[in-house]
Phi, psi and omega in degrees: 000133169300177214266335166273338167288333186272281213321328176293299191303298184339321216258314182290343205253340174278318191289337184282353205270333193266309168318282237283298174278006149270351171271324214245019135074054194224023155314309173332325173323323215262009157315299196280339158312301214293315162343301180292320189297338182287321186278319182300353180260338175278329183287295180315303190294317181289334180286309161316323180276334182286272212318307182308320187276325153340296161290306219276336174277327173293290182303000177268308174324302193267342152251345169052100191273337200271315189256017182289146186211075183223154176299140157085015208265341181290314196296299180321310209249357143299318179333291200308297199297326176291332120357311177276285192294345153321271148352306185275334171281349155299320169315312173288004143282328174273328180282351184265319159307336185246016175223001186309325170259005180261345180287337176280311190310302180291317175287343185260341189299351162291298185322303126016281198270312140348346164256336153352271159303314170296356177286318228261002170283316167304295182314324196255022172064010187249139176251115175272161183292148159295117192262081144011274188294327180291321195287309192302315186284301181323302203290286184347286176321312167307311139357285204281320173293344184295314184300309155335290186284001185241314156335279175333307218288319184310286177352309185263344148312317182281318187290269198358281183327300168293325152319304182320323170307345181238124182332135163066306177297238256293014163301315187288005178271337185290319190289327192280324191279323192298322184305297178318305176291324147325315198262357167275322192288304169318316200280319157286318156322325172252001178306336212295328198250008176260321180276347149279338125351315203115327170316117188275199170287290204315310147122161150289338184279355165298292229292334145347291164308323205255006161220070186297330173262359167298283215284324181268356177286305206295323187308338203262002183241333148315311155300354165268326187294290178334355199238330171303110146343126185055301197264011192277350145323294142349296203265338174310309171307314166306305219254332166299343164270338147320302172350287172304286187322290137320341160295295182314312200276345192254281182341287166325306172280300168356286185315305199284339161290326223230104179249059135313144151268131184230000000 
């Protein structure tokens, strides 16, 4: 299929994942985003205050802020410490806003495949035996593609950026990254139905290149959620088991179109 008939499914195939997982009783699912968020935000914030206590017992060691006996030195050395726990909780917030979907991706990723799989017995009306090993590779593989694809993704963060600097092209580079984070994000939401397929990486990652508007349609409502400001990570979570569910259903039909060998 050309890059706009895979870009229509990708897209027609997220809206249907949501009727499909109000017919199939597969709500349940949206449990484990509220899970994550709850522990990545208790981990964080605790890892952040630990980290705060840290700097703030090193500079009293080494300036020792805690003993200043100058007019205003309680006000001086709250300034630093409030200062301080700012600066590391924005940082954990920009960095979690920017790996925030691959943190979904690797952590979810049981889920991920187990939903997968079960999407794809309902399309196809067979109830196969639950496959252990099959369930293992599944999660493994995802993982290490997740991991994979954040390279790369690094990889085009870095040209983009240097790019960005030279007139009127780098206005375009930030919209061309976003495209880029699509078609990754998508592209892991459907390896999943590629490694039941048979499909090794290479590939999937052909057959991927060779459908480029699949993997950014279904990838592009995720990757929009991730742009909200403060909650779209949050919320990110949530919108990744549409995700999965759609990937399975544009996947499936893709194929049963496509008797290509990759």
């Amino acid at each position: 299929m050309n890059y706009s008939q895979g870009f229509q499914l990708g897209l027609r195939s997220y809206t249907e994942a949501f009727r499909f997982i109000r017919q199939n009783k597969l709500g349940w699912f949206f449990i484990f985003p509220l899970l994550l968020n709850v522990v990545l935000f208790a981990v964080g914030f605790y890892s952040v205050g630990s980290l705060g206590s840290v700097l703030i017992n090193y500079l009293n060691q080494w300036m020792g802020i805690e003993s200043w006996d100058f007019l205003g030195a309680s006000f001086l050395a709250g300034t630093i410490k409030w200062f301080i726990w700012i600066v590391l909780r924005l940082l954990f917030f920009v960095i979690y806003a920017y790996l925030g979907g691959y943190i979904i991706l690797i952590a979810l990723s049981p889920v991920f495949a187990f939903l997968s799989e079960r999407t794809e017995k309902i399309l196809s009306g067979s109830e196969v035996p639950f496959n252990t090993n099959q369930f293992l590779k599944d999660i493994w593989r995802g993982i290490v593609l997740a991991l994979r694809n954040l390279a790369v993704e690094m990889l085009f963060t870095l040209l983009l950026f240097i790019i960005s600097f030279i007139p009127v092209v780098g206005w375009f580079s930030a919209i061309v990254l976003f495209f880029i984070s699509a078609y990754f994000y998508g592209f892991s939401f459907m390896d999943y139905t590629f490694e039941r397929r048979k499909f090794n990486v290479q590939s999937s990652v052909r057959y991927m290149r060779s459908n480029k508007g699949l993997a950014i349609g279904n990838g592009l409502i995720f990757a929009l959620v991730l742009l909200i400001p403060f909650i779209g990570v949050t919320l990110a979570g949530f919108f990744s088991i549409v995700s999965v569910v759609g990937a399975t259903i544009a996947v499936n039909k893709a194929l049963d179109n496509d008797q290509s060998v990759f």
